[in-house]
C-alpha positions as CSV (number, residue, x, y, z in Angstrom):
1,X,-10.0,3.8,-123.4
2,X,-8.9,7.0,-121.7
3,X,-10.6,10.2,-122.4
4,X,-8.6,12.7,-124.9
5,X,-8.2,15.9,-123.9
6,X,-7.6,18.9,-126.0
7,X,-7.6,22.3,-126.1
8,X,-8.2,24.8,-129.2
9,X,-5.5,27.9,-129.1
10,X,-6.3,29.5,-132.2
11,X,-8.9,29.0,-135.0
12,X,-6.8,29.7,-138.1
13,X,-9.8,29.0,-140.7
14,X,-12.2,26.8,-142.2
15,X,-11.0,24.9,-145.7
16,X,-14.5,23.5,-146.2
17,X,-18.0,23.1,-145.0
18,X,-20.4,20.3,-145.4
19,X,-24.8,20.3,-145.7
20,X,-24.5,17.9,-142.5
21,X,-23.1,20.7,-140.7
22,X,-19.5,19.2,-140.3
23,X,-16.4,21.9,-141.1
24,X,-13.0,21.0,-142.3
25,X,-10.9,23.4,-140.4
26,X,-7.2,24.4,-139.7
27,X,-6.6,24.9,-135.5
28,X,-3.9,25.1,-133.5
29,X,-4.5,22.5,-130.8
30,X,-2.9,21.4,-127.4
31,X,-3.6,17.6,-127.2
32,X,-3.6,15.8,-123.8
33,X,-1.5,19.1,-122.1
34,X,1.2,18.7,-124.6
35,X,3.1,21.5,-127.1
36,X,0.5,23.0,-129.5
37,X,0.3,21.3,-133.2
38,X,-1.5,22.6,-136.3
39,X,-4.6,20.1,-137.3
40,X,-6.5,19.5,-140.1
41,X,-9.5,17.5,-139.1
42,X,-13.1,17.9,-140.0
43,X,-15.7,19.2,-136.9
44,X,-19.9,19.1,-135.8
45,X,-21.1,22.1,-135.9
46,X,-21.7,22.2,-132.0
47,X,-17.8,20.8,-131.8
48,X,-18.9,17.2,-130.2
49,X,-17.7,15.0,-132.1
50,X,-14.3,15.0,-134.7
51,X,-13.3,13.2,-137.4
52,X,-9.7,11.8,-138.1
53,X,-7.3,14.8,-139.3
54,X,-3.4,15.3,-139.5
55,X,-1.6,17.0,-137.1
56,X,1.9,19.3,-137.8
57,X,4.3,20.7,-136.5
58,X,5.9,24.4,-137.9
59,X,8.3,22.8,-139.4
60,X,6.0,20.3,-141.0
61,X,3.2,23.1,-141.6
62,X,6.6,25.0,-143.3
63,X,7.5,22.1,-146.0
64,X,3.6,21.7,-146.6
65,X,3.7,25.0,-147.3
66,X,6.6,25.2,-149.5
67,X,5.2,21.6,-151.7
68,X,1.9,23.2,-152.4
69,X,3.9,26.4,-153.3
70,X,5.4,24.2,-156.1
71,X,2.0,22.5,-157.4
72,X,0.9,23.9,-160.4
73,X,-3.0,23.7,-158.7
């Protein structure tokens, strides 16, 4: 299995941290030299290792957005 490569543009925030050390955070991310995506995923603490996570596009980020917007949280 080939290697993936990514790069972190922008570190929008962090949604949640855990005792282990491991932060759920919000990036914008350039995965394998392609266009930049907002992800969801959670991180180590020295940024090793990541877990599974979502990844958007503006326009998906947009209508996630607009559906929380209408949640009665």
């Amino acid at each position: 299995m080939s290697e993936i490569k990514y790069e972190i543009l922008e570190q929008l925030g962090v949604l949640s941290k855990s005792a282990s050390g491991w932060s759920k955070e919000i990036n914008l991310i350039s995965w394998n030299d392609r266009e930049a995506k907002y992800d969801i995923r959670d991180w180590s603490a020295d940024r090793e290792k990541m877990g599974k996570g979502v990844t958007l596009t503006r326009e998906e980020l947009h209508s996630l957005r607009d559906l929380l917007n209408k949640m009665s949280l």
